[in-house]
N, C-alpha and C positions, 0 to 999 in steps of 0.2 A: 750500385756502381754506375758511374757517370760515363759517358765517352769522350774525353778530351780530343782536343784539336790533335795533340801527337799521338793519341791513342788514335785516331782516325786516321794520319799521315800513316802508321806505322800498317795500320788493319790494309790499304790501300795497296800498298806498298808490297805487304808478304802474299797479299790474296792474285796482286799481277806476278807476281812467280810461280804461281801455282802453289803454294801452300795448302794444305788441307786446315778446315779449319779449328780441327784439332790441335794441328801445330801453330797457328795463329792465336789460340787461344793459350799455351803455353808458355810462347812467347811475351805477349804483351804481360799475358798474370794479373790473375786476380779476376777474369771473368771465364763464364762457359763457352762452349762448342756452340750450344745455341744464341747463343748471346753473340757470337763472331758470326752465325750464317744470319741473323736478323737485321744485323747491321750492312753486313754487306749486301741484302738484297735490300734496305731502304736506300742504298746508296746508288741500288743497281748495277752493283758488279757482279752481280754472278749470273748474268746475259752475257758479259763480256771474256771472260776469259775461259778456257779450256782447261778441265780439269785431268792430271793423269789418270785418274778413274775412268774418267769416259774415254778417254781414248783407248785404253786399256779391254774396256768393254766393247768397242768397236772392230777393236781386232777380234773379239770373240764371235761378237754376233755374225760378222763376217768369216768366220771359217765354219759357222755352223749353217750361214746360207751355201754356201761350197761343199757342206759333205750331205745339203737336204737335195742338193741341184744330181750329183754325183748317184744319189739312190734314186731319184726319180728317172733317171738316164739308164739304171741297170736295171729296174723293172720293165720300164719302155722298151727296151734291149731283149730282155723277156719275152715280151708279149710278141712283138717284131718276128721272133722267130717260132713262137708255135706256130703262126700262121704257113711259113713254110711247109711244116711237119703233116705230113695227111694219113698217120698210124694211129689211133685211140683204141686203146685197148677195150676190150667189150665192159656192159653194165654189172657191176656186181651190186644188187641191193642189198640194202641193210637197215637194220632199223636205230633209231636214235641210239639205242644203249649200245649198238655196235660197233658205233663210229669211232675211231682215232684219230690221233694227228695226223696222219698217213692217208686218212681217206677223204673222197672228194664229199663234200655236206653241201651239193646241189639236191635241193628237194622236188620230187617226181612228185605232182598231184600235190589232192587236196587235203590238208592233216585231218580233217574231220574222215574222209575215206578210209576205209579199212587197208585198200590198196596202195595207201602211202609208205615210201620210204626215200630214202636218198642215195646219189646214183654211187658210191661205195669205189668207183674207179683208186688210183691210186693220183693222191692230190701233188701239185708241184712244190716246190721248196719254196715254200714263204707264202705260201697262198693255200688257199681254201676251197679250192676246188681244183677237177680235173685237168687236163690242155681243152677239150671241148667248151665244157660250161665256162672256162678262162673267156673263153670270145666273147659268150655272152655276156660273162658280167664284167669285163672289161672296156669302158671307153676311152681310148686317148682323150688327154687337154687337145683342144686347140683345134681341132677339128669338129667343124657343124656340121650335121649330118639333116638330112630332109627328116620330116617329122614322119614316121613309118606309120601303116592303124597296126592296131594290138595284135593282132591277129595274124599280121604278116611277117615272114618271117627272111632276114635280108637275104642276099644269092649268094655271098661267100661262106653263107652257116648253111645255108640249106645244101650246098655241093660239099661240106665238112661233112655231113651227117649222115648222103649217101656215100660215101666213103668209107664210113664208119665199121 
């Protein structure tokens, strides 16, 4: 199959209306889909124009950045408010086979110790650990914090802990 001059005028033509080149390929008859997207991109139309698919997708990708903004804002929301909270219910250990969904899988010590287990508290909805260990292994985005040593242990967990 060759490309004529009005085989070209016509490809031109249905590709600036937005035609899928399905339907351009139908149209003219007698060549493929790929044969309609090869041509118009030696021709470099399909730089130019917009196709309903993408836009189509753009709406999408766009309400799924709006419902990942929305869940990041209810965990933040979350976290915001344990720090109010100064009630932690005491340690209930447990060991691996004991744990459920329900329990916090903060681990106390070293696994090779015999004295190991995890702190067993009852864990919050959607998280993996207790309102306590939450602090710890929770950092906000967006906020820098000074570089602490290992060892030390910051003043808002340390006043959580006598509290405790």
């Amino acid at each position: 199959m060759s490309w004529t001059e009005e085989k070209v005028a016509k490809l031109k033509e249905l590709w600036g209306k937005g035609n899928t080149a399905s339907q351009i390929a139908e149209i003219i008859g007698g060549i493929s889909r790929n044969a309609v997207i090869g041509k118009a991109h030696r021709l470099n139309l399909s730089a130019k124009i917009k196709t309903r698919t993408a836009a189509s997708s753009q709406n999408f990708n766009s309400s799924i950045n709006e419902k990942n903004v929305q869940t990041k804002r209810g965990r933040r929301n979350k976290f915001k408010s344990l720090i109010i909270e100064k009630d932690f219910e005491p340690e209930n250990p447990k060991q691996l086979e004991e744990l459920d969904e329900n329990s916090c899988k903060w681990p106390i010590g070293h696994p090779d110790e015999k004295s190991f287990y995890f702190c067993g508290r009852t864990s919050l909805k959607d998280f993996s650990y207790c309102k306590l260990h939450l602090l710890y292994a929770y950092q906000p985005k967006g906020k820098k914090e000074e570089v602490a040593d290992k060892d030390e242990v910051p003043e808002f967990i340390e006043k959580k802990i006598k509290s405790a």
